[in-house]
Every structure is written in structure tokens, then in C-alpha cells.
BAKEZA-747370 format. One line per field, with one value per residue (C-alpha): y, x, z. Coordinates in nm, 4 decimals. Each point is the difference from the previous one (the first is absolute). Layout:
<nodes>
py = Y  ...
px = X  ...
pz = Z  ...
</nodes>
This chain:
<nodes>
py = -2.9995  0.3951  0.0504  0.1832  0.2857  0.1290  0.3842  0.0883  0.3516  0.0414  0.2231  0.1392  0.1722  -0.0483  0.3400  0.1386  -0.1570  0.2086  -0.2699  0.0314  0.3484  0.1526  0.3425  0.0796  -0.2145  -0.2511  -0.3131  0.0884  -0.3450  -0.1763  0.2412  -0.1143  -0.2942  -0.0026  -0.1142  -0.3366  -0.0679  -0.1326  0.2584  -0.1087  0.3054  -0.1738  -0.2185  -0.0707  -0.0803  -0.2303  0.1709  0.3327  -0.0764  -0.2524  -0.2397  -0.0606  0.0866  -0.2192  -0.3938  0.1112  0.1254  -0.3010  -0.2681  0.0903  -0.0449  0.2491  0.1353  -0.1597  -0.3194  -0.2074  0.1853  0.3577  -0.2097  0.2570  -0.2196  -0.1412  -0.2998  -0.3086  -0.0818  0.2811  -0.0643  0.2422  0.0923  -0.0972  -0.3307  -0.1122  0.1345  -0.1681  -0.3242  0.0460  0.0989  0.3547  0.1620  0.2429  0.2934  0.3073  0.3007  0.2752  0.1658  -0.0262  -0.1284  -0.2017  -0.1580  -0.1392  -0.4223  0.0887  -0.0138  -0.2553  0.1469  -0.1599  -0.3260  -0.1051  0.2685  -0.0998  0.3294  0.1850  0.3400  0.1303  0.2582  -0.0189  -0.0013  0.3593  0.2809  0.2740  0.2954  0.1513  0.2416  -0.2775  -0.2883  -0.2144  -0.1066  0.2869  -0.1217  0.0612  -0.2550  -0.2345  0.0739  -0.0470  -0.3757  -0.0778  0.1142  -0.2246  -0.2861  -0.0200  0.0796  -0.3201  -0.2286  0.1113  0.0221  -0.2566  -0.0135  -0.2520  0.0073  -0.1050  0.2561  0.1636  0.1815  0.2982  0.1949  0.3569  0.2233  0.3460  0.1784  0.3466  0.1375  -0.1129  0.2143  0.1496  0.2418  0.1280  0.0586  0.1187  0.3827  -0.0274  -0.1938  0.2361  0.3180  -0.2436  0.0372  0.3288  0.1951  0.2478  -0.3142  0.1080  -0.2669  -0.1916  -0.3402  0.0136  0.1893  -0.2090  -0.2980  0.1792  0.0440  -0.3476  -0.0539  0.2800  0.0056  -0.3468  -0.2437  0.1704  0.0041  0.3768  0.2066  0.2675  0.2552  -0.0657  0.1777  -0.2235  -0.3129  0.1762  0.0227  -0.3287  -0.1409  0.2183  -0.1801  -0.3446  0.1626  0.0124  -0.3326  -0.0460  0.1535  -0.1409  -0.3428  0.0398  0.0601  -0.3021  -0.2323  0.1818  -0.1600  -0.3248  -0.0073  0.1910  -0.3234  -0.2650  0.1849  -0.0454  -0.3535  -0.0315  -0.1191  0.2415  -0.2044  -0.3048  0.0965  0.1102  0.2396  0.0888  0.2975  0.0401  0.1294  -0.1630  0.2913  0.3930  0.2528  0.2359  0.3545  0.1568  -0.1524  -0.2064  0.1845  -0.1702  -0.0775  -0.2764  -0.3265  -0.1657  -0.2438  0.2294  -0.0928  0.3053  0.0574  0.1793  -0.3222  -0.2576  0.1393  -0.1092  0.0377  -0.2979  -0.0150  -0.2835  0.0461  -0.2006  0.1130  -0.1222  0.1889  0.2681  0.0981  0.1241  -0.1609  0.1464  -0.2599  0.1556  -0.3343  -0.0416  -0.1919  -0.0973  -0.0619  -0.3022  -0.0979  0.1188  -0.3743  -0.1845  0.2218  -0.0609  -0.3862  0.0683  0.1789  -0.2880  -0.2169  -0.2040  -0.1838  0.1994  -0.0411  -0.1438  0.2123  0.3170  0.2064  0.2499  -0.0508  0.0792  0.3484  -0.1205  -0.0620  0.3238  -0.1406  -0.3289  0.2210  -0.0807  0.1876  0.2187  0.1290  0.0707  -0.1156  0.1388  -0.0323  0.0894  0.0742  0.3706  0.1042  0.3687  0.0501  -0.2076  -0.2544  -0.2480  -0.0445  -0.3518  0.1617  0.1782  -0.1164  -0.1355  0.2361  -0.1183  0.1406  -0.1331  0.2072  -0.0620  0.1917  0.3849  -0.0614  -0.1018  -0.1005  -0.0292  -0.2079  0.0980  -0.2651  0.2148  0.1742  -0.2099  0.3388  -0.0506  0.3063  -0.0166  0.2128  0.0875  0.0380  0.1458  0.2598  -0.0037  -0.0872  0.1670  -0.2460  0.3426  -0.1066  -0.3121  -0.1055  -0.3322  0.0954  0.1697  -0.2222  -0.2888  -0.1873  0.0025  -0.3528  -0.1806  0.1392  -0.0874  -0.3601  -0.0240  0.0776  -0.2467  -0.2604  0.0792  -0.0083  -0.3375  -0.1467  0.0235  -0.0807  -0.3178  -0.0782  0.0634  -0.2886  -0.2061  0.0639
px = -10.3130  -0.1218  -0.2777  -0.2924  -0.2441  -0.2744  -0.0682  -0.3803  -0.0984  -0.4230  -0.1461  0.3905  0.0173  0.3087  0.0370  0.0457  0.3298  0.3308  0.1505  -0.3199  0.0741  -0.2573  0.2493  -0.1880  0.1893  -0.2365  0.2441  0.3606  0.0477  -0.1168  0.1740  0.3106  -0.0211  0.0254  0.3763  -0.0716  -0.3395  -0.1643  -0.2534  -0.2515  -0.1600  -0.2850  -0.1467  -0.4165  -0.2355  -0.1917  -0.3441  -0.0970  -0.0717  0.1240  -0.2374  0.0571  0.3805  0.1490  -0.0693  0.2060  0.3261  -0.0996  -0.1473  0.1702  -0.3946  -0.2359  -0.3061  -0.2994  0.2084  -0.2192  -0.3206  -0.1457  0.0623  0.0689  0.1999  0.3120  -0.0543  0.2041  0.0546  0.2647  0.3593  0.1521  0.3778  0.0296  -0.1538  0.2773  0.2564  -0.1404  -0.0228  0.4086  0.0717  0.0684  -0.1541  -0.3205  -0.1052  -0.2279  -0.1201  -0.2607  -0.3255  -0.2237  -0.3267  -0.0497  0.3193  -0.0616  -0.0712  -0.3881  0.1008  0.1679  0.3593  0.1760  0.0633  0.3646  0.1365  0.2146  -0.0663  -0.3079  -0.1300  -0.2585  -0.0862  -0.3492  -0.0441  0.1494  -0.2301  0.0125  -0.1773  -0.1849  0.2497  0.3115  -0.1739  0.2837  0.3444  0.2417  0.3779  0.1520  -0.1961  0.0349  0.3719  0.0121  -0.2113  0.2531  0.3104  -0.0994  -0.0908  0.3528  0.1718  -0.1480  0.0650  0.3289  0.1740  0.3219  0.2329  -0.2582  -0.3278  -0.2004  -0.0499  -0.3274  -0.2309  -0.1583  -0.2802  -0.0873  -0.2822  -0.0415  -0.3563  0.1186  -0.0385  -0.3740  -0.2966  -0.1166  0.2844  0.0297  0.4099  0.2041  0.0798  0.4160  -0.1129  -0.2481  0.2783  0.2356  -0.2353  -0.1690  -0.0174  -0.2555  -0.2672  -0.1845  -0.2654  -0.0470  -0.0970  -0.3555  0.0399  0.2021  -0.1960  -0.3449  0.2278  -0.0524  -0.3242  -0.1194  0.2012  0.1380  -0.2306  -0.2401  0.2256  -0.0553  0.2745  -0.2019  0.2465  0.3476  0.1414  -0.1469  0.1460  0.3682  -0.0209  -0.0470  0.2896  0.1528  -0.0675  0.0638  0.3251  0.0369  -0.0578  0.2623  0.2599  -0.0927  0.0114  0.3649  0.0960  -0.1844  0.2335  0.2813  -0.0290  -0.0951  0.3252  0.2037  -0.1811  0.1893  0.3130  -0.0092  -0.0614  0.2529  -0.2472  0.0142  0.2731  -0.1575  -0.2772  -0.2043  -0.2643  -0.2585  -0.1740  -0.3667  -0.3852  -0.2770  -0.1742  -0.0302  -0.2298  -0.1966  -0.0385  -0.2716  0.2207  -0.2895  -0.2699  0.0257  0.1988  0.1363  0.0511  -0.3213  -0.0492  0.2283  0.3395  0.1546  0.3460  -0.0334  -0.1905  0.2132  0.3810  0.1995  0.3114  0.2200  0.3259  0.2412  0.2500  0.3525  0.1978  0.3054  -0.0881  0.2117  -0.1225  -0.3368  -0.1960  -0.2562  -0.2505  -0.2329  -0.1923  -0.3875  -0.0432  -0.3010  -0.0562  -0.1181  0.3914  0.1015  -0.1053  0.1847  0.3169  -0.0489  0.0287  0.3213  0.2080  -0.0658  0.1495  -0.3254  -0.1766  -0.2416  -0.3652  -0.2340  -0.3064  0.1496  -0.0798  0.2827  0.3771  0.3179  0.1339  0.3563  0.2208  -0.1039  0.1363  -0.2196  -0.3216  -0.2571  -0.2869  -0.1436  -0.2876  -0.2595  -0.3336  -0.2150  -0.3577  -0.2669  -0.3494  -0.0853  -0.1193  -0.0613  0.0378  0.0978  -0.2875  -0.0251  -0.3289  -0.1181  -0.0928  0.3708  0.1638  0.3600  0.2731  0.2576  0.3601  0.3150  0.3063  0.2609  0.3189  -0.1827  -0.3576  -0.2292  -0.3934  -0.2817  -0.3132  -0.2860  -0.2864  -0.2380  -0.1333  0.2202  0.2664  0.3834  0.2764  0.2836  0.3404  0.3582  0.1410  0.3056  -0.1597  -0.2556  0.1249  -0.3273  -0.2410  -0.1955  -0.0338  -0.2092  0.1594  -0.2197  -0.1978  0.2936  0.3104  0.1357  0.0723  -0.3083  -0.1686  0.3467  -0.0431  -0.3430  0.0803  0.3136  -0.2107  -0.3328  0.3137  0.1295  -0.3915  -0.0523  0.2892  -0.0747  -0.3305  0.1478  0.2618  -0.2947  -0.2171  0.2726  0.0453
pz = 8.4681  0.0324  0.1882  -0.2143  0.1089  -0.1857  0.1222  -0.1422  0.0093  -0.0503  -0.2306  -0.0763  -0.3469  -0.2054  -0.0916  0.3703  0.0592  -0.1113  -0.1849  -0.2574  -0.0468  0.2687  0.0950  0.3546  0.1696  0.1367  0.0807  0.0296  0.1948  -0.2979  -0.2541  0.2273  -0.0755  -0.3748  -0.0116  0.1070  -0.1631  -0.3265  -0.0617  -0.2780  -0.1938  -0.1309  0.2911  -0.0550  0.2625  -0.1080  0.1860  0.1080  0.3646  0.2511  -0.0475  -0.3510  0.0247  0.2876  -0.1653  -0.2490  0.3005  0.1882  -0.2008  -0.3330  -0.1396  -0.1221  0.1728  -0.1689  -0.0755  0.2460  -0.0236  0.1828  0.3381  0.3605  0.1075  -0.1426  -0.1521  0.0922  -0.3596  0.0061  0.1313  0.2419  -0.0175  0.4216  -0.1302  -0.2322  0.2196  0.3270  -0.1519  -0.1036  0.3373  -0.0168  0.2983  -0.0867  0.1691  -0.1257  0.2199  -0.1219  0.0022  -0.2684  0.0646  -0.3323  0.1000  0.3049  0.1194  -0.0526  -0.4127  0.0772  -0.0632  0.2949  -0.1500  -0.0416  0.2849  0.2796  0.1709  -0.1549  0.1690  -0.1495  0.2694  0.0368  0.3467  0.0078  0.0632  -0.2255  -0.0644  -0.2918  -0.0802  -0.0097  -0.0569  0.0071  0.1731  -0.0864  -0.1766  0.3213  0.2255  -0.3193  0.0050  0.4120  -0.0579  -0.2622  0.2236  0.3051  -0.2416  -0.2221  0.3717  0.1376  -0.3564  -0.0454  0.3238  0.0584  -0.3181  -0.1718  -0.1414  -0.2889  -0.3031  -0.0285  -0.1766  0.1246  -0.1131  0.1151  -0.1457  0.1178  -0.0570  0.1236  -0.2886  -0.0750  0.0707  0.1944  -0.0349  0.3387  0.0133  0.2999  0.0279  -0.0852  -0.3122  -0.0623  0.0216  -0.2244  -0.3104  0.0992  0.2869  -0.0888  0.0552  0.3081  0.0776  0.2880  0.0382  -0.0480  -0.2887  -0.1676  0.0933  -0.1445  -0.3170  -0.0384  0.1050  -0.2262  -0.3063  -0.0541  0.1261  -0.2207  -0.2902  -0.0553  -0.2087  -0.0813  0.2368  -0.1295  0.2692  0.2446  -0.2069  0.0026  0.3746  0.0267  -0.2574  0.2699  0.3152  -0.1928  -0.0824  0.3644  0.0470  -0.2536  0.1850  0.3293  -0.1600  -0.1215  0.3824  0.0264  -0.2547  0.1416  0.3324  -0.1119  -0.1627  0.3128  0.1689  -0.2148  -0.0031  0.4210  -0.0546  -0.3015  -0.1972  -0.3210  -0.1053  0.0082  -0.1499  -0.3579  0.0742  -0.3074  0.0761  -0.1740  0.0082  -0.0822  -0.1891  -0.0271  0.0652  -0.2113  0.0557  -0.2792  -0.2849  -0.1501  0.2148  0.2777  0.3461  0.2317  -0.2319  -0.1928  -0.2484  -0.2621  -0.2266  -0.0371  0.1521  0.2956  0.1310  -0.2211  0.0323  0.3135  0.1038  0.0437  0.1421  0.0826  0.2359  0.0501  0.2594  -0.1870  -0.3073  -0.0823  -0.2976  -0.0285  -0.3280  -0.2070  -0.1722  -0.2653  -0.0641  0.0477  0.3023  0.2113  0.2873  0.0258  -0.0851  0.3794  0.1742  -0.2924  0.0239  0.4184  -0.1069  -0.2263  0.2202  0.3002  -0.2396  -0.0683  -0.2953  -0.1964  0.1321  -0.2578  0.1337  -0.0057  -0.3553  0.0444  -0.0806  0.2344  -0.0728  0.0570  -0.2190  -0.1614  -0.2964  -0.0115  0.0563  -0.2919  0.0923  -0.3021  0.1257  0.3041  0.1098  0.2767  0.1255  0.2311  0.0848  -0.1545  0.3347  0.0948  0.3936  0.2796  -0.0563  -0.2877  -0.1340  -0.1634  -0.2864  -0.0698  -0.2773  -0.0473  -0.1603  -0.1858  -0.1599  -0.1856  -0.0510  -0.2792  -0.0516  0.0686  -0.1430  0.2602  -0.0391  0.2235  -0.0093  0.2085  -0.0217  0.0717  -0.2633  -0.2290  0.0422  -0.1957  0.0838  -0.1380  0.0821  -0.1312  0.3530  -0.2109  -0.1655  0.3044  0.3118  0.1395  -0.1920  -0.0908  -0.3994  -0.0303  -0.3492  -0.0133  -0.3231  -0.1822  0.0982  -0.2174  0.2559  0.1496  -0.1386  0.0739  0.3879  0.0113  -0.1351  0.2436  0.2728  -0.0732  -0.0431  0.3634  0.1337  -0.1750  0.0525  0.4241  -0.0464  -0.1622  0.2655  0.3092  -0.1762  0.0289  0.3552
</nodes>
């Protein structure tokens, strides 16, 4: 049995990364990898911000499945659950606030570090990929040393790349030199432009797709040591690593920035990856696949009977993947705060025409992302299609609020 390792990048936007066609060179550790990965072209989020996006990596549920709860809600099954209870050691190291035991995410973890007793400061509010990587490192030392141990699954999430987008100088010279700002200035970036949502300078908003590029690169070094890591402690053979995000970022595409309560694919598309050491053939799958399908492929490939909670299906076989389409939802939140009286947001995806929901103010798009891949025509009131995607999605809406009542 392979061990399994689920590598989570925050806020990481699928068209950054080399092997999705981005030409500045942002990951050439991931690019490398390409050869011995599945790379899926059409992988949906199924939320816009962490929140919303991580029951459906971890829980194979979506967001408002249980109700607008904080904290998860023990109706929902985690991934380190299932695997505990089959014996298969647990372990997950990260970051994120809305992550952490106070959620109520550590439930099912042998080793869960959630790294909240860390001090950190305003302008990296968080445990760099590094110190994640040097947690991890001691940890799979310890577990794995002697010939024998019991297979695990890991789970890393970086938020390097998140706001506030205050990158290193040598990742700063990688994407452009000619940025002269220090610290402060960065930081006030932030402050000023994005927590306020304004786009109304976009040379302000380029400068900071800039420093997230950073973060982009600086990331990759990250992934690249976490794997130099296993290969010390010949583990990369041994093991399947599926490399994912949980959501994008926006810069000024649908007038705004960071990652709200919105559909559209710079907050929806992710990248996702899975790596097999003894792969020697890179694979490209051009299916529509969700997220929520990542705990559910975890359970396949430990060899394990399907879980009845879980609403996603396992990726692998390729060839016995049924998915046809993708849901998503969340609150339609502006900002960092969620107000009681925001609205949900809803969207369903079939083949290349995607449509959105917004409860508030009763609000249908609806988008060609062939003819479109911007989502700048709203073809709602001219399409065909458009009553059969309407109808698809108030089928996907009821049909959860039917399967919560009878939870």
C-alpha cells in the first residue's frame, strides 16, 4: 500500500503554473514534474474562498450542505476520519486560520498542527512553506524511521501565496526587477488597494498580480523541497502525491480583488495534479472534475470501500469517471467579513457553458467559457441553453436541500 499526500496551495490560480500555459515561468518544479503526473485541465472548485472551498477537499460535501454554520459541522465526514478508523496513520500540518481545531477541523488526525500558537506578523500573517516543510520533515523522520511503518496520509497546505502579498526580494527580481518597494510599501498596497476592493488604478492592480506572482515562484521552491524531502527519506516511491488549491484570486477581472463570494474562473479554476513516482508517462485528462472528488479518489487509491457520505466520486480509474457536470456554492460576500444579510451564490458547469445564480437580487449569468473563457458576455437572455441550465441548476439546489432534511 502507497502512502498518499495531499499538497494544498491557498489562494493558487490555475493559470500561473507552466503546465497551464502561463509562459513567465512561475513553477518550473511543478512544470518538471509533468512526466509522471495526471494533470486534469478542467478541475472546479467548488467555492471561491476557503471557507466555502475546503468541505468539499476534505469532507467531499458542499459548503452550505449543513447550514451557514462557522464551524464545521459534525454531520460532515472528514477524509482523516475514514482513514483513521481503517488504520492508516493521519497527519496534516498548515496555517490557515479557518482551518484550525477552533472549526473544529482536527477531528480524525493522528498528528494535527494547526500552528496557531505561532506568532506572526501583519505583513506574513502566517507559517511560511518552509517552516511547514521543516514540521513535516521532523514528523515523517520520526514515523518512518526502522525499515517498517504504517502507510499514511499527509496533508500540507501552504498560504504563501495569500495576501498580503509581501514577497521576498530574489522572488521579487524573478518576475520583475524594476519593482522597487520596500516592505511597508508593499504592505500599504494591501491595506489601501485591496482590502478596500479598489481597482480604479490598474497599474496599482498589475503590481500586485506581480507580487502574487512572486509568491508563485517562491512557492514552487517550496514543493520542490518537500519533494527533495521524500526523496532523502525514499519516500517518493512509495508514495501518490495530488497537488491542488483551494481557490484563485482576482485581480480587477470582475471589478474586484482578493477572492469574494464570485463564480467566475479566476476564483473557480484550480490546478490539480497527481503525482506517481512510478509513472513514466505523463497523462493529460480533459474531463470536468470537482473537487469535491479529491477525498473519494484519497479513499480509492488506499484500497478502501466507497464512503456513503461523501457526494464526490474517485477520479481513478480515469476511465470509470462519470461525472458530467459541476456544482459550487457560497455566501456572495464582498470583503473579508460575512454579513448575515449576504446572500448565497450558486453555479453549475456542464461541458463549457457555465451559469451563475446570485440570490440576491434574483441575478442569472450565463457563459460559453469556449467562446468566452473570460465570462465577459453574459449570454443568459439570448442563449438556448439557458432554461435547461437554469433547470439543471434548481435540480442540483433541490436535490441537497432534499438529502440535508434527511440528515
Amino acid at each position: 500500500m502507497k502512502n498518499v499526500i495531499l499538497l494544498t496551495v491557498d489562494t493558487l490560480r490555475k493559470d500561473v503554473l507552466g503546465c497551464y500555459g502561463n509562459k513567465n515561468g512561475l513553477t518550473p518544479f511543478v512544470d518538471s514534474l509533468q512526466n509522471k503526473c495526471i494533470r486534469f485541465t478542467k478541475p472546479q472548485s467548488i467555492g471561491p474562498y476557503t471557507q466555502a472551498s475546503f468541505p468539499g477537499i476534505l469532507t467531499s460535501s458542499y459548503y452550505l450542505q449543513y447550514g451557514r454554520g462557522k464551524k464545521l459541522s459534525p454531520k460532515r465526514t472528514l477524509i482523516s476520519e475514514v482513514l483513521q478508523k481503517a488504520e492508516i496513520v493521519t497527519a496534516g500540518f498548515h496555517s490557515n486560520p479557518y482551518l484550525s481545531d477552533f472549526f473544529g477541523w482536527n477531528r480524525g488526525w493522528d498528528i494535527f498542527y494547526d500552528s496557531m500558537d505561532v506568532e506572526v506578523s501583519p505583513e506574513v500573517p502566517y507559517l511560511k512553506g518552509n517552516e511547514i516543510n521543516t514540521r513535516v520533515g521532523e514528523w515523517l523522520s520520526s514515523h518512518t524511521k526502522g525499515k517498517e511503518y504504517r502507510p499514511f496520509f499527509l496533508w500540507l497546505h501552504y498560504m504563501d501565496v495569500h495576501e498580503p502579498y509581501v514577497p521576498e526580494r530574489k522572488y521579487i527580481d524573478m518576475v520583475d526587477p524594476s519593482i522597487n518597494l520596500s516592505r511597508e510599501e508593499m504592505f500599504n498596497l494591501f491595506k489601501n488597494v485591496v482590502l478596500k476592493r479598489d481597482v480604479s488604478d490598474k497599474e496599482r492592480v498589475k503590481l500586485l498580480k506581480k507580487l502574487y506572482d512572486a509568491h508563485v515562484r517562491e512557492v514552487d521552491d517550496y514543493i520542490k523541497e518537500f519533494f527533495n524531502l521524500l526523496k532523502e527519506l525514499n519516500l517518493l516511491q512509495d508514495s501518490i502525491i495530488i497537488i491542488t488549491s483551494d481557490h484563485g484570486d482576482e485581480f480587477g477581472e470582475h471589478g474586484g480583488l482578493s477572492h469574494d463570494g464570485k463564480m467566475y474562473s479566476e476564483l473557480i479554476d484550480v490546478p490539480l495534479l497527481i503525482y506517481d513516482y512510478n509513472n513514466d508517462e505523463g497523462k493529460v485528462c480533459d474531463t470536468l472534475v470537482s473537487n469535491i472528488d479529491i477525498s473519494p479518489t484519497i479513499v480509492h487509491l488506499f484500497g478502501l470501500e466507497k464512503v456513503s457520505g461523501f457526494e464526490g466520486y474517485s477520479l481513478l480509474p480515469l476511465e470509470e469517471y462519470s461525472r458530467k457536470s459541476c456544482f459550487g456554492e457560497a455566501i456572495g460576500k464582498i470583503g473579508q467579513k460575512e454579513k448575515e444579510t449576504d446572500k448565497p451564490v450558486y453555479f453549475y458547469r456542464e461541458n463549457n457553458l457555465k451559469i451563475i445564480y446570485r440570490e440576491d437580487g434574483d441575478n442569472w449569468e450565463m457563459y460559453d467559457l469556449k467562446e468566452d473563457p473570460k465570462e465577459l458576455n453574459n449570454i443568459v437572455n439570448t442563449s438556448p441553453m439557458a432554461d435547461d441550465m437554469k433547470e439543471k441548476l434548481k435540480q442540483e439546489l433541490k436535490g441537497k436541500r432534499e438529502s440535508k432534511d434527511h440528515q
